[in-house]
Each structure stands twice: as C-alpha cells, then as structure tokens.
C-alpha positions in Angstrom: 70.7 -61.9 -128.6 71.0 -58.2 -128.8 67.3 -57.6 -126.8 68.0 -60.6 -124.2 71.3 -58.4 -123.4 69.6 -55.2 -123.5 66.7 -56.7 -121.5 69.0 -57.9 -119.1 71.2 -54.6 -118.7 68.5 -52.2 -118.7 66.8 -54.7 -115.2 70.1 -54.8 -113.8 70.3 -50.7 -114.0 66.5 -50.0 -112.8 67.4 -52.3 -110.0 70.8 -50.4 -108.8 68.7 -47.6 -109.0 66.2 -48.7 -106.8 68.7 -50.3 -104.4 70.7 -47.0 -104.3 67.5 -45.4 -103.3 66.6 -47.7 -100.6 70.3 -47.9 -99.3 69.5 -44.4 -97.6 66.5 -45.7 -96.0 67.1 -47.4 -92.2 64.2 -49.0 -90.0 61.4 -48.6 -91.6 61.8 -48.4 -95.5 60.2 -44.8 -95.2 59.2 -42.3 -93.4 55.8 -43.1 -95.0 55.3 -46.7 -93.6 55.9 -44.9 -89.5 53.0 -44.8 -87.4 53.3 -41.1 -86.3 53.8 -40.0 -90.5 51.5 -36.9 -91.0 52.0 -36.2 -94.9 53.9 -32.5 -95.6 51.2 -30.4 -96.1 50.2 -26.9 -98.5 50.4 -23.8 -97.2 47.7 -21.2 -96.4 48.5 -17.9 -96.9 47.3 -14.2 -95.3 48.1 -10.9 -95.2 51.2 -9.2 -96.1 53.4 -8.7 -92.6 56.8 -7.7 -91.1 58.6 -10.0 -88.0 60.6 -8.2 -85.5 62.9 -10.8 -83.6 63.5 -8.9 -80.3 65.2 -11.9 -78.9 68.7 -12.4 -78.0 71.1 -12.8 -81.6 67.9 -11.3 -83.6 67.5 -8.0 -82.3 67.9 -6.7 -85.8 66.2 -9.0 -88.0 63.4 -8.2 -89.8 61.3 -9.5 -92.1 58.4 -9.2 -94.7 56.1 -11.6 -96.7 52.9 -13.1 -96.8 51.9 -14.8 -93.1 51.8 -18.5 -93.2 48.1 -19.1 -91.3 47.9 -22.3 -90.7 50.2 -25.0 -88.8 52.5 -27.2 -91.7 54.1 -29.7 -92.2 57.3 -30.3 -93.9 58.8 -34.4 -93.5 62.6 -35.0 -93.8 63.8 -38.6 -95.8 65.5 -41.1 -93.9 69.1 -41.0 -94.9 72.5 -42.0 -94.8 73.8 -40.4 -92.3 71.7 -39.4 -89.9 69.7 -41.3 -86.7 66.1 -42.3 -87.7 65.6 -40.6 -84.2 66.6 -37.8 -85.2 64.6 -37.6 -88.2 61.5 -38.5 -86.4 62.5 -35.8 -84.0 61.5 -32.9 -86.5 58.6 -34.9 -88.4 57.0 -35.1 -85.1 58.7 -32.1 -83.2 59.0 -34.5 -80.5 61.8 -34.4 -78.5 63.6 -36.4 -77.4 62.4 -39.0 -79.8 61.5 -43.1 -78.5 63.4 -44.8 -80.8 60.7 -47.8 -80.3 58.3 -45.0 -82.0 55.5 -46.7 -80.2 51.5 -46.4 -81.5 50.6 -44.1 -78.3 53.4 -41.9 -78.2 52.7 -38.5 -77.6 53.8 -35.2 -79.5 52.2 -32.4 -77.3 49.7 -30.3 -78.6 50.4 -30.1 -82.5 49.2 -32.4 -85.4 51.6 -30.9 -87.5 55.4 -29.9 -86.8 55.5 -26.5 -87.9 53.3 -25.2 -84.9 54.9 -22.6 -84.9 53.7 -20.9 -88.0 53.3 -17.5 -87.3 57.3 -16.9 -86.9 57.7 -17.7 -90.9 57.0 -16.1 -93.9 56.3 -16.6 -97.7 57.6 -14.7 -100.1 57.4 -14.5 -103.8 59.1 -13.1 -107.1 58.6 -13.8 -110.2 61.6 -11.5 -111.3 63.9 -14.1 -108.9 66.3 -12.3 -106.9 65.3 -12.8 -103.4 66.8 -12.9 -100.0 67.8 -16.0 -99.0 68.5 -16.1 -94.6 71.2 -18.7 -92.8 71.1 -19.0 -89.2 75.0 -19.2 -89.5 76.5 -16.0 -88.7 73.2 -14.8 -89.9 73.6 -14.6 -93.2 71.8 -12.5 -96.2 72.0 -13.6 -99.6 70.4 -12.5 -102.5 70.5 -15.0 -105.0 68.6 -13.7 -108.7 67.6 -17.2 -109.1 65.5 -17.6 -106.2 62.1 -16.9 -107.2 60.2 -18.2 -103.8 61.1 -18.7 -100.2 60.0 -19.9 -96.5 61.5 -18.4 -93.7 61.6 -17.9 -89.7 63.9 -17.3 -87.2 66.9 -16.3 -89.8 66.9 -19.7 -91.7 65.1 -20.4 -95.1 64.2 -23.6 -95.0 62.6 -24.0 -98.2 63.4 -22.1 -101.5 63.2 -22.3 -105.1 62.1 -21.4 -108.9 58.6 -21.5 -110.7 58.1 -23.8 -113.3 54.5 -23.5 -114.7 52.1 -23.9 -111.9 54.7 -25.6 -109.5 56.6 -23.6 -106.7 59.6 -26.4 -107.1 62.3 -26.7 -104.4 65.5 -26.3 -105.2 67.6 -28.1 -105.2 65.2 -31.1 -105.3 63.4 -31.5 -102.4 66.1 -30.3 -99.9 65.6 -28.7 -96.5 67.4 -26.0 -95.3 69.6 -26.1 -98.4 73.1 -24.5 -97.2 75.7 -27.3 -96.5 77.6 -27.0 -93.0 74.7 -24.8 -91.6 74.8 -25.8 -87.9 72.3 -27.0 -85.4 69.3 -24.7 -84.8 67.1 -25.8 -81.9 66.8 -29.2 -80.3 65.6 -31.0 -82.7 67.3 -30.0 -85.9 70.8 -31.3 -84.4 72.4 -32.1 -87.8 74.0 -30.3 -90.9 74.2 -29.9 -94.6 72.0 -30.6 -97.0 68.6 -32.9 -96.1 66.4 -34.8 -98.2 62.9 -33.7 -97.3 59.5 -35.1 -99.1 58.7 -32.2 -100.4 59.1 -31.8 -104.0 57.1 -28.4 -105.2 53.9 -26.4 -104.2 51.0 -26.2 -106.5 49.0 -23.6 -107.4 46.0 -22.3 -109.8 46.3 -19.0 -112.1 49.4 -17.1 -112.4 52.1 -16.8 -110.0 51.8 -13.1 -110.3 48.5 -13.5 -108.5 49.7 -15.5 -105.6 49.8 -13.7 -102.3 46.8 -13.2 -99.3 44.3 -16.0 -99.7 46.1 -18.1 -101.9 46.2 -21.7 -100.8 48.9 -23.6 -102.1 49.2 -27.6 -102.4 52.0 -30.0 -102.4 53.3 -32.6 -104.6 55.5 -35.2 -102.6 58.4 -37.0 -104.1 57.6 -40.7 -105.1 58.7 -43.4 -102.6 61.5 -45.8 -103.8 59.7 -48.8 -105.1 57.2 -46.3 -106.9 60.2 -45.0 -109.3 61.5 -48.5 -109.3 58.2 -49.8 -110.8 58.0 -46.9 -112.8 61.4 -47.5 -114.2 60.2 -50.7 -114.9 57.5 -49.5 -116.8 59.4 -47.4 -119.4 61.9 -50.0 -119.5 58.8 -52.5 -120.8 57.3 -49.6 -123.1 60.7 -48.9 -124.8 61.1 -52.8 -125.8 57.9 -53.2 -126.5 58.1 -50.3 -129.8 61.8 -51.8 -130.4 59.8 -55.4 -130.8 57.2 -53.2 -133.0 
C-alpha cells in the first residue's frame, strides 16, 4: 500500500513539474520546435582589445576583453509574460516580428542574431570580481562573484562562475540578469529577468588558459518533456532498489 501511494505521489509531482514547466511555453511548445530556431551557439574568441563608444550616452565607455570573432547566437525561452513575437524578435533579430512566423520569412543578412559581434567582449577571472555593465543609468558593478562575462554597448548580457570545465550562467540560464533593466533597442522591448537556453559554455584545459584562440562550446538547457522523462526515470530507478 505504502509503494502504490508512493508510486502514485511521486507521478503526480514529476507531472506538476512538467506542467509548471510547460505553463510558460505559448504557441509552439518551444522555441526549439519554430521554423526560424538556429540553436545558441559557442563563442570564438581573438585578440585581447579595448571598445571606445563615441556615440551619443557612451562617450565615456570603455572597455577591454578578449574580441568575440564570430557572429552568435544566444535564444530567449518562451515565457509567461512576454509576446512570442517578441521573443522571436531577438532569436531572429527580426523586427518587427510576423507573428504567423511563416517558412520563407526573411531575417536580413545574418544566420545568427548576434551580428553584431564585434561591439562585445569576453572577459575572464578566475579570482571573480569583475565588472558587471547595466544600460540603466549606466551602471558599473563589481561583483567578486562574477568570474566570466559578455558585454557590448554597456549591458552584460551573460555572466557567471566556473565550475570545472563549464563557464555556467548565473543565475541559470538568464539573459541580461538585472531585474527592471529597461528596453535597449527595438527588439529587446521588455524587462527583468529572461529565461534564455543557454545554460553554461564549455571548454578544454584550464580556465586560466582561456583567452585568444580559445573556442568555447555550449551546453543548452533540456526542453520540458526531456526533464519530465528524465524525472520519470529516477522516479522508476528509486522504486526499483526500494523493490530490491
């Protein structure tokens, strides 16, 4: 009776779990299952360099750290909310988005939405303690648990901590992590804190050796009804050694 009740709690949990992830997916169940999805990508970096903004509200920003080479990509999560538009607005940098997101559309130019690759930085740390940018007011931070960053145009839109030979955002697989930061550009029209897919970069050797000509890789977080099956799993693996 005991391991019918068990049984039957531990399926109703793994479910609620999976239904609580889903409940922040609209139109398609992810972002993943969309015509137009490119996958978030690794990065390729180059040499160390500095960024002079001479534009308007960045006349005094500068920055260092190793140049990003290549175009990336970074996907935001459908979520509660915020439009599926404007989601697919920044996974494509397509704007303004067709909400029938039809096969042909066209983005412009770019096969990945972070064209714009020379105007951000990677920097590193093992020690921690690095700068972390806001577009609001233009902040500076320096936060001494921040061992890795991405930034352009006075926003970090990706930091975090090492953990082995994982680069892991932090907090998990969050965009642009400073809640009530405003709108940036036209296509980043919304606040707070996003879910993006990306859940660390991955690299070989030691983080102390990371820097020009290091290519890092990604590691995306799992779709709903992957952790939902995988839940399921344990969930027969732990009554399986209870039965043995």
């Amino acid at each position: 009776m005991f391991r019918t009740t068990l049984l039957a709690t531990c399926v109703i949990c793994v479910l609620a779990l999976a239904g609580a992830a889903q409940a922040a997916w609209t139109g398609a169940d992810t972002i993943r299952d969309e015509t137009f999805y490119v996958p978030s990508s690794g990065l390729t970096l180059g040499g160390w360099t500095t960024l002079h903004e001479g534009q308007a509200g960045y006349e005094n920003y500068v920055l260092s750290g190793y140049a990003i080479t290549d175009a990336f990509q970074i996907n935001l999560e459908y979520q509660a909310g915020i439009l599926d538009a404007d989601i697919a607005n920044l996974n494509t940098y397509w704007y303004p988005a067709n909400e029938a997101f039809p096969d042909d559309h066209d983005d412009g130019d770019w096969t990945k939405n972070f064209g714009d690759n020379d105007e951000y930085l990677f920097n590193i740390n093992v020690a921690g303690g690095l700068t972390v940018y806001e577009y609001d007011e233009l902040r500076e931070t320096v936060d001494p648990d921040i061992q890795w960053t991405i930034t352009g145009w006075h926003q970090t839109i990706l930091a975090g901590y090492i953990d082995g030979q994982r680069l892991v955002v932090d907090p998990q697989a969050t965009y642009r992590p400073f809640v009530g930061n405003p709108p940036v550009n036209n296509v980043e029209i919304f606040d707070g804190n996003l879910d993006c897919e990306v859940l660390a970069y991955t690299f070989t050797g030691s983080a102390e050796n990371i820097g020009s000509g290091t290519v890092l890789g990604v590691q995306l977080i799992p779709e709903p009804a992957t952790m939902a099956l995988a839940g399921l799993g344990l969930l027969a693996l732990f009554l399986r050694k209870r039965k043995g």
